[in-house]
C-alpha positions as CSV (number, residue, x, y, z in Angstrom):
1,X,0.0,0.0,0.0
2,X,2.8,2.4,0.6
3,X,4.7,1.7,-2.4
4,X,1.4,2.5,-4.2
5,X,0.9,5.3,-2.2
6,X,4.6,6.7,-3.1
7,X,3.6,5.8,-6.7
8,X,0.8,7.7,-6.9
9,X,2.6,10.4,-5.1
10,X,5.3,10.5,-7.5
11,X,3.1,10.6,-10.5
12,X,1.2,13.8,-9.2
13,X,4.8,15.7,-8.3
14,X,5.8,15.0,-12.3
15,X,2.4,15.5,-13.7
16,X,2.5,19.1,-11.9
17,X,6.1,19.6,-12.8
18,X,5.1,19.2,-16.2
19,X,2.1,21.4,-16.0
20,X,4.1,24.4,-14.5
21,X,6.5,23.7,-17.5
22,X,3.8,23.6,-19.9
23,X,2.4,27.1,-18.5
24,X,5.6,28.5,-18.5
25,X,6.5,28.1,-22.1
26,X,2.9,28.8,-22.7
27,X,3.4,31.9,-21.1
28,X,6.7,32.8,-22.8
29,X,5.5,32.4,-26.0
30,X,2.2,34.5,-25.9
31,X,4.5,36.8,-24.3
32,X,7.0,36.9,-26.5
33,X,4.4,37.0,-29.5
34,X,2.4,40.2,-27.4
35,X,5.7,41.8,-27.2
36,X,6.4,42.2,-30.8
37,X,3.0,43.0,-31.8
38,X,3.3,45.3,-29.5
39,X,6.8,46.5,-30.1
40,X,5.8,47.1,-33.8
41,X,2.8,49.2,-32.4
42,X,4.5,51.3,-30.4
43,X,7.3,52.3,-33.4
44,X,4.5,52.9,-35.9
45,X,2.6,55.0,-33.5
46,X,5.4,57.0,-32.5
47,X,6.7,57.7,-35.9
48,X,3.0,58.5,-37.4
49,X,3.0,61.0,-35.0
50,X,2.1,64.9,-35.7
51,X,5.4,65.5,-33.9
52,X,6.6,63.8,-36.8
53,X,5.2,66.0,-39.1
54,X,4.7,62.7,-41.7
55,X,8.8,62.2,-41.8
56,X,9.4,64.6,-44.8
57,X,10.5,67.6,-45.6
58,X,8.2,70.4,-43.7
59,X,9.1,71.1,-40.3
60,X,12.3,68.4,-39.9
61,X,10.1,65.4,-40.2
62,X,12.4,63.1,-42.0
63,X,15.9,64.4,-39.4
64,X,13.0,63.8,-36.3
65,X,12.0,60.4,-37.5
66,X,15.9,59.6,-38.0
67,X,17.4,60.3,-34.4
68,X,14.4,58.2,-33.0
69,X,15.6,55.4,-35.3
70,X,19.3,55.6,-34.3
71,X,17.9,55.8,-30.7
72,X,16.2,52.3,-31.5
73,X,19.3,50.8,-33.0
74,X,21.4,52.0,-29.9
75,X,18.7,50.7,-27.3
76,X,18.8,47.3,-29.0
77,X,22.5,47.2,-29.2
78,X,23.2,47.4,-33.0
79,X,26.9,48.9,-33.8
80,X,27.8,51.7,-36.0
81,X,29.5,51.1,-39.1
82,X,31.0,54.5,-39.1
83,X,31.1,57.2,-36.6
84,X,27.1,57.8,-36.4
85,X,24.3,55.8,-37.4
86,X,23.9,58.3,-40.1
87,X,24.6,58.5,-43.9
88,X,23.8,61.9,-45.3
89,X,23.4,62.8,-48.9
90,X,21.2,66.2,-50.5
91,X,18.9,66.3,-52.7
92,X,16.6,69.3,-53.7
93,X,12.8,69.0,-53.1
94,X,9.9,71.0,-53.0
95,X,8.3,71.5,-50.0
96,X,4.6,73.4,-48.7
97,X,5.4,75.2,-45.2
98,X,3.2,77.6,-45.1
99,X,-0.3,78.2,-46.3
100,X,-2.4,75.4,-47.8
101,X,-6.2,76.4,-47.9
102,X,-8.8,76.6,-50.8
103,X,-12.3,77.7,-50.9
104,X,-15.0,77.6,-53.3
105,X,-17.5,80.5,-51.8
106,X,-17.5,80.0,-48.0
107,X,-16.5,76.3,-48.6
108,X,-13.4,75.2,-47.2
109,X,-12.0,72.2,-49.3
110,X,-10.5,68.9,-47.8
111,X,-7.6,68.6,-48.9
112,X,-6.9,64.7,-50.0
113,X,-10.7,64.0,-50.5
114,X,-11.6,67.5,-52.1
115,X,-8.7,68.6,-53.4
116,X,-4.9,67.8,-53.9
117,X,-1.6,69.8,-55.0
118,X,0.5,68.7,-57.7
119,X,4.1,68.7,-55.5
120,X,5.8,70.2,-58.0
121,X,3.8,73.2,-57.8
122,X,5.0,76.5,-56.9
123,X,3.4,78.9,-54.5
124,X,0.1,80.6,-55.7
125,X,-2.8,83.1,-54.2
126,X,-5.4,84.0,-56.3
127,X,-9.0,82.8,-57.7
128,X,-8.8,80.3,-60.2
129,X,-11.7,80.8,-62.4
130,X,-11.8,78.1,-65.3
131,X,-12.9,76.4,-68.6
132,X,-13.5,72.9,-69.0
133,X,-12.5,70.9,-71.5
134,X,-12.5,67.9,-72.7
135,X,-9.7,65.0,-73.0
136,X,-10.5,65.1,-76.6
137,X,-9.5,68.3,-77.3
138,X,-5.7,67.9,-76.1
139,X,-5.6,65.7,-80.0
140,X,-7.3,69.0,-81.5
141,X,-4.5,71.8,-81.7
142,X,-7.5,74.1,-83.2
143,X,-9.8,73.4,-80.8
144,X,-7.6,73.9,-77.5
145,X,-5.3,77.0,-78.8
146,X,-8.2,79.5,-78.6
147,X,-9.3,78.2,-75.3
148,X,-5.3,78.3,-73.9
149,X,-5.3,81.7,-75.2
150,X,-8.1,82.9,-74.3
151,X,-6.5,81.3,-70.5
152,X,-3.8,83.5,-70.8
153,X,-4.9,86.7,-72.1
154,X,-8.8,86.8,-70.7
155,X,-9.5,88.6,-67.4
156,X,-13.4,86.1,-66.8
157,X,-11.0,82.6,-67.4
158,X,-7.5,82.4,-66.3
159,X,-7.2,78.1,-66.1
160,X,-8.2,75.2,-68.1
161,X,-9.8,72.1,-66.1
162,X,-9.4,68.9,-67.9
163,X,-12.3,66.1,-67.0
164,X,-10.8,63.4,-66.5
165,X,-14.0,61.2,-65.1
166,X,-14.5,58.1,-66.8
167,X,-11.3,58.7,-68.7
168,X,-9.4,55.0,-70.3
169,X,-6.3,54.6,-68.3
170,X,-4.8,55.0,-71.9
171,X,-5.6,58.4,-72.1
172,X,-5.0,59.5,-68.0
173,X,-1.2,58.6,-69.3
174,X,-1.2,61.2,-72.1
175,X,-3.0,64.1,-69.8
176,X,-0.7,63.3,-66.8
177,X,2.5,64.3,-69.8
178,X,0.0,66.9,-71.6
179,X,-1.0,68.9,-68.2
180,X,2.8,69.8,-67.2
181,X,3.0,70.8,-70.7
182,X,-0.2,73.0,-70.2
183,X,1.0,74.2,-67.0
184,X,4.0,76.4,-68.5
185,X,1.5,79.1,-69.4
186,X,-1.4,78.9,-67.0
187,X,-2.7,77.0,-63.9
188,X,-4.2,73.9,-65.1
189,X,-7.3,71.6,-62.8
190,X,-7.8,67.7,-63.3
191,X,-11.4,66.6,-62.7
192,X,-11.1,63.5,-61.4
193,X,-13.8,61.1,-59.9
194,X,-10.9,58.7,-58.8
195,X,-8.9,58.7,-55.1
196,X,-6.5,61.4,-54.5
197,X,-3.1,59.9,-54.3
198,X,0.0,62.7,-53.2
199,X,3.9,62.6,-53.6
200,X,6.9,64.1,-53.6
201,X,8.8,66.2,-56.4
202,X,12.1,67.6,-56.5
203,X,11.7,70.5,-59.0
204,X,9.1,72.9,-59.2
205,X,7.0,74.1,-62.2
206,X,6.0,77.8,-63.8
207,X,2.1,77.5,-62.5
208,X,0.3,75.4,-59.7
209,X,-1.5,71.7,-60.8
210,X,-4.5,70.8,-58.8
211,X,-6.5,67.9,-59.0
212,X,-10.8,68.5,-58.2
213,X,-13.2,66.2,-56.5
214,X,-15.8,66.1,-59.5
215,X,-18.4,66.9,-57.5
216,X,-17.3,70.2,-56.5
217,X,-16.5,71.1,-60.3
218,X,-19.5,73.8,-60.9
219,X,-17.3,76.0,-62.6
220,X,-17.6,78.2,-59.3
221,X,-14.2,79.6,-58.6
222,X,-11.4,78.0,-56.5
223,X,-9.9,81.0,-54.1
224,X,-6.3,79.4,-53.5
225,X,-3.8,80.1,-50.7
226,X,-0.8,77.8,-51.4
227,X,2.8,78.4,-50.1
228,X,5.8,76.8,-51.8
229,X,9.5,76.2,-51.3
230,X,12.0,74.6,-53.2
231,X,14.7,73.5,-51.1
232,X,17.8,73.5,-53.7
233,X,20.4,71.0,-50.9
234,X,17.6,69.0,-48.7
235,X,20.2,67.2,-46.5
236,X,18.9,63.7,-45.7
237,X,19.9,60.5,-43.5
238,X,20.1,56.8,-43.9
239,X,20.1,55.4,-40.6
240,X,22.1,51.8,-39.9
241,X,23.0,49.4,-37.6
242,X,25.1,46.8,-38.0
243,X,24.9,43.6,-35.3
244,X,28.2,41.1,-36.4
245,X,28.2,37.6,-36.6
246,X,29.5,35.8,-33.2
247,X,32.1,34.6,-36.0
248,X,34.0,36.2,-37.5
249,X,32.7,36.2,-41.3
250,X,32.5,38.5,-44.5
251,X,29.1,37.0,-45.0
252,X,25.7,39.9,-44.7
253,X,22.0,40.0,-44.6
254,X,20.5,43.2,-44.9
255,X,17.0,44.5,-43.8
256,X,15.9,47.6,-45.4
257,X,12.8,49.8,-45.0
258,X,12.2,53.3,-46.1
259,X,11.2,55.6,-43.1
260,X,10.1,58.8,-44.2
261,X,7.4,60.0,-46.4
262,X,5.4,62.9,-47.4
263,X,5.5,65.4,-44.7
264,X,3.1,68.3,-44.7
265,X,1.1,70.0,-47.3
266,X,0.5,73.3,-44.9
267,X,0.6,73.6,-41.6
268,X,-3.2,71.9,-41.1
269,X,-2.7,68.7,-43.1
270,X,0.4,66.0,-42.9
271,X,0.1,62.5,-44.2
272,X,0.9,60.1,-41.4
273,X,2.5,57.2,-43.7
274,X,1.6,54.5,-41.3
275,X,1.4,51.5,-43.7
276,X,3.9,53.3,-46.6
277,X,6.0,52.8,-44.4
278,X,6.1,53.1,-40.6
279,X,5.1,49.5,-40.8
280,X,8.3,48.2,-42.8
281,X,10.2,50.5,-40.5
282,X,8.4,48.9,-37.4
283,X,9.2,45.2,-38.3
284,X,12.6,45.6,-39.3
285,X,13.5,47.1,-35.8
286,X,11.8,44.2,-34.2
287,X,13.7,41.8,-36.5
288,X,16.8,43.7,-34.9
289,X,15.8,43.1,-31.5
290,X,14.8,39.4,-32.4
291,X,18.5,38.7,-33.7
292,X,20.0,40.6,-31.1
293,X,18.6,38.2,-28.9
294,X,19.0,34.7,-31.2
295,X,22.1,35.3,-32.7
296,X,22.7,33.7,-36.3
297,X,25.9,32.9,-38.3
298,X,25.5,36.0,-40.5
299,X,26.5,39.6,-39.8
300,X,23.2,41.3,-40.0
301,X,22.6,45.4,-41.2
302,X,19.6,47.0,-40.3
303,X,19.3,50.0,-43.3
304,X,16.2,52.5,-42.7
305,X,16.1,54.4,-45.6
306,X,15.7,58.4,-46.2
307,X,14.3,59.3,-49.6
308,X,12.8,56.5,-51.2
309,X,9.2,58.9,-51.8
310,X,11.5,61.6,-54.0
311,X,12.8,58.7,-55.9
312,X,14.3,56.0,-54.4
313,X,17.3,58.2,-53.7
314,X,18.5,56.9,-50.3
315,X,18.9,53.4,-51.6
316,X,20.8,55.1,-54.7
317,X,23.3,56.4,-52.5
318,X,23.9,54.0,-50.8
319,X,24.8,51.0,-53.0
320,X,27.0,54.1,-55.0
321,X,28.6,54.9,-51.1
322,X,28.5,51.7,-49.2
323,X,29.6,51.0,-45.8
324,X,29.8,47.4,-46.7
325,X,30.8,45.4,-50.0
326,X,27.9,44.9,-52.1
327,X,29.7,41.9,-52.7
328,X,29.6,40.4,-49.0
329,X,25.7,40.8,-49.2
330,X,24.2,37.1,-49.1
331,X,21.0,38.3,-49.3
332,X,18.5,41.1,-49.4
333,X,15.1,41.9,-47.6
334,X,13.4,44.9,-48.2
335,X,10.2,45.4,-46.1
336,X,8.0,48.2,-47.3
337,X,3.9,48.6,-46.4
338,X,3.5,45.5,-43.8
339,X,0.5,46.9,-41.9
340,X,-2.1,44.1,-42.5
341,X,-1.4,41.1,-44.5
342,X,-4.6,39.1,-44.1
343,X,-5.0,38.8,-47.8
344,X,-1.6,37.9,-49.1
345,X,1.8,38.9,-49.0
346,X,3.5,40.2,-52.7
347,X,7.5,39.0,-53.4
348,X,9.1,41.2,-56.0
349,X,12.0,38.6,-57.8
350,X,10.4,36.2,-56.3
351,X,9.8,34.9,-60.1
352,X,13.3,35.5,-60.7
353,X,15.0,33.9,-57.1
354,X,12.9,30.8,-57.1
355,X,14.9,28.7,-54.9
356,X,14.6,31.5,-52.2
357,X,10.9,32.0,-53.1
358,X,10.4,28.0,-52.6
359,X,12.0,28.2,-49.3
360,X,9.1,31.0,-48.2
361,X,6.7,28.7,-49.7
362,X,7.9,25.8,-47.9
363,X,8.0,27.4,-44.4
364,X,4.6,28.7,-44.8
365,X,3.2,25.5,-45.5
366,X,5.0,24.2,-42.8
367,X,4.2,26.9,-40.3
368,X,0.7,27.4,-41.7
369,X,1.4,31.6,-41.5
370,X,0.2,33.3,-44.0
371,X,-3.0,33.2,-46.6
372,X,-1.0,33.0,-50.0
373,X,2.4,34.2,-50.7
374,X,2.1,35.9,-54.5
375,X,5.3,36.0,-56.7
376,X,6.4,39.2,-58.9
377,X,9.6,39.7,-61.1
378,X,11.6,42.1,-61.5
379,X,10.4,45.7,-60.9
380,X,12.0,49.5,-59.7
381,X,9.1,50.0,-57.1
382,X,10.9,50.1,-54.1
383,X,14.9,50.3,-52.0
384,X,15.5,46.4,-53.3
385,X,15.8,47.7,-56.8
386,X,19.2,49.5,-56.9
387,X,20.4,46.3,-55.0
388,X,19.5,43.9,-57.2
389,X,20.8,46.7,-60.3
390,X,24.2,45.9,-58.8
391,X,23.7,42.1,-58.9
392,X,22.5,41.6,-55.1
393,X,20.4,38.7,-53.9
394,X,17.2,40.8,-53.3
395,X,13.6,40.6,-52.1
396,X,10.9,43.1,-52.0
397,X,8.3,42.2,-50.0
398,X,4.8,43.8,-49.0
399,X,1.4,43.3,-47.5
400,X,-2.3,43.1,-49.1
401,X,-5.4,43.4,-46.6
402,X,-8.7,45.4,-46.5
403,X,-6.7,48.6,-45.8
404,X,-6.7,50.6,-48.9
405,X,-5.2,53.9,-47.8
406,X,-2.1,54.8,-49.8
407,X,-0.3,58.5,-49.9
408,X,-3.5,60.4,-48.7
409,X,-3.9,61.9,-45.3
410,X,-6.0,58.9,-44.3
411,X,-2.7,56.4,-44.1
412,X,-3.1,56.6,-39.9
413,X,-2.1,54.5,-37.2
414,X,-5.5,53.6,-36.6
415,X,-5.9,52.3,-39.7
416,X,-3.8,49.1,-39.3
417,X,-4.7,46.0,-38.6
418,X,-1.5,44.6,-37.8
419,X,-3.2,41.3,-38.0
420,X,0.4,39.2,-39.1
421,X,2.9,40.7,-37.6
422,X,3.5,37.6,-35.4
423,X,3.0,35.2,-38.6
424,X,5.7,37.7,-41.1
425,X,8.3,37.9,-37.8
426,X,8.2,33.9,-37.8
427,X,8.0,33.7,-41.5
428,X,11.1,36.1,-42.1
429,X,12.9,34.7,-39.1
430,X,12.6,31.2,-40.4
431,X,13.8,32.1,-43.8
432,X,16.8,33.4,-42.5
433,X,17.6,30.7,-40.3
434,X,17.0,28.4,-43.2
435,X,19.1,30.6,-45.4
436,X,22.4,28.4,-45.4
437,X,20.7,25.5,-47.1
438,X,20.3,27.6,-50.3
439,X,23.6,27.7,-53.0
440,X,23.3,31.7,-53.6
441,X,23.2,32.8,-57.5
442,X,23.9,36.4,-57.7
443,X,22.3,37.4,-61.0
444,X,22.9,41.2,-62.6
445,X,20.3,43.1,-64.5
């Protein structure tokens, strides 16, 4: 009876050993999981920030966005590669500090719903009273000469609108060309009955661009206040972090995500660039702290990008300046718009690096992560593509879910789902980890 009894006795001890082990890593991992959710949150919340002033080039956004990243890289324990986290370059770009209000009447127009600035647009203040005509009569030099004259020279009409509703995509192609042309001699207006979508130029034109909700386009006129400044030497920063291999080895994966984006258009209106791409930004500092913590046999560099909305040009400079050999890189992740992700996520050369793409494939279906993982070719949408120019291993990836807000003022915090950030963190992780079992072709374009 007592050898049963110190049976029975033993059994419960392990049986609640076990348990307490089995709550414990239960509790780590839910933990763990929470924490980068939640470490993702916290990054895109702070750099979609007014304070922020939508990391451009109003106000020091972009310079505010990029000492809070260098302060991330320094809290997590990333090196420097030189002596700051910073790369600088210049660039020029035209920016809206000032004033930014239109009218029609008493009406004050929304600006991203109602109304939008071309950003290479120079400062106006006046009333733009206009003519509309038709996308046909851009092909007929007899028909829109009078009317362009009659622009310049007529105190009742001094601006063409061009409707654009139900226009062939064909077509929208020619007018985008044909309306800087247009512009040299008078302020031009798109009708449009399509979303208002905003970005960044670096020059600036003889008269303003605006595009018009088509419901507002009564041929009442528009009473513009618009301030512009072309900054001829924007200085910009790349911000990295380097974390080395325990061994020693010339071997490299980089993460890159661009941080800024469009900064202010006035002082009343900033677009927040939460999923384009506070989000990228977000997940590639918790992919820092995640290999800071589980070292691999790779050195790692963390790149956060300045100047990918003006034209990629952060990337640009730095595979023409790097701190690195392009040559060391083993391979390339750029993350760019990761906000949601229930759909599917996109791989740009994921057509061309199949073996790579098969190994995403293959840890998916293992891990059951994600909905469907899409591949793309080649393309120069985003900080991979000067990379991969030079003959780098690269991959663009991004997000697709039921958020739809791109470059408008509507791009907030609030907006994001964040529904896979635990799923992509695993899914990336594992795809590095898995890395060595791949024989790396380095192709050039």
């Amino acid at each position: 009876m007592r050898q049963l009894r110190n049976l029975f006795k033993n059994f419960v001890v392990d049986t609640c050993k076990i348990y307490v082990q089995v709550c414990i890593l239960l509790l780590f991992t839910t933990t763990s999981a929470f924490s980068q959710v939640e470490d993702v949150r916290r990054i895109v919340e702070k750099l979609c920030s007014p304070s922020f002033h939508g990391r451009g080039y109003v106000n020091g956004g972009d310079s505010i966005a990029a000492q809070y990243i260098a302060q991330q890289f320094q809290e997590i324990g990333l090196q420097q590669i030189s002596d700051s986290y910073f790369q600088r370059f210049k660039f020029p770009v035209n920016t809206f500090p000032g004033n930014a209000s239109f009218f029609i009447a008493d009406k004050k127009l929304e600006v991203g719903t109602d109304i939008i600035v071309d950003p290479a647009s120079p400062s106006y203040r006046g009333v733009l009273k206009y003519e509309v005509i038709q996308p046909r009569d851009i092909f007929e030099l007899e028909s829109i000469m009078p009317k362009l004259q009659k622009a310049i020279q007529d105190n009742e009409v001094n601006c063409l609108a061009i409707n654009m509703v139900g226009v062939h995509p064909d077509t929208l192609t020619i007018i985008r060309n044909f309306k800087y042309e247009l512009a040299q001699f008078i302020p031009v207006i798109i009708i449009t009955d399509q979303k208002m979508n905003w970005s960044v130029d670096k020059k600036q034109i003889e008269n303003p661009i605006f595009e018009l909700n088509h419901s507002l386009a009564n041929k009442e006129p528009i009473q513009v206040n618009l301030d512009a400044v072309l900054k001829k030497e924007h200085t910009a920063k790349n911000v990295i972090g380097y974390l080395p291999a325990q061994k020693k080895t010339k071997k490299t994966i980089v993460f890159t995500a661009h941080y800024d984006h469009l900064g202010r258009l006035g002082q009343d209106v900033y677009f927040p660039g939460a999923n384009d791409n506070a989000s990228g930004t977000g997940m590639m500092i918790a992919l820092a702290k995640y290999f800071k913590q589980n070292p691999i046999s790779y050195n790692l560099l963390f790149i956060a990008f300045a100047g990918e909305e003006a034209g990629l040009l952060g990337s640009k400079y730095y595979t023409e300046n790097p701190l690195l050999p392009l040559s060391d890189i083993t391979f390339l992740l750029n993350l760019d718009i990761f906000g949601s992700g229930e759909e599917s996520i996109t791989v740009v050369n994921g057509s061309i690096h199949e073996e790579h793409f098969n190994l995403l494939v293959e840890i998916n279906n293992e891990k059951q992560l994600i909905n469907q993982i899409k591949a793309r070719g080649y393309a120069a949408n985003s900080d991979h593509y000067w990379f991969s120019d030079a003959g780098v291993p690269a991959f663009f990836i991004y997000t697709s879910g039921p958020n739809r807000h791109y470059h408008d003022p509507f791009d907030k915090y609030e907006n994001l789902s964040f529904a896979e950030v635990n799923d992509l963190k695993t899914l990336i992780s594992l795809f590095i980890e898995r890395l060595h079992t791949i024989k790396i072709k380095k192709k050039k374009h």
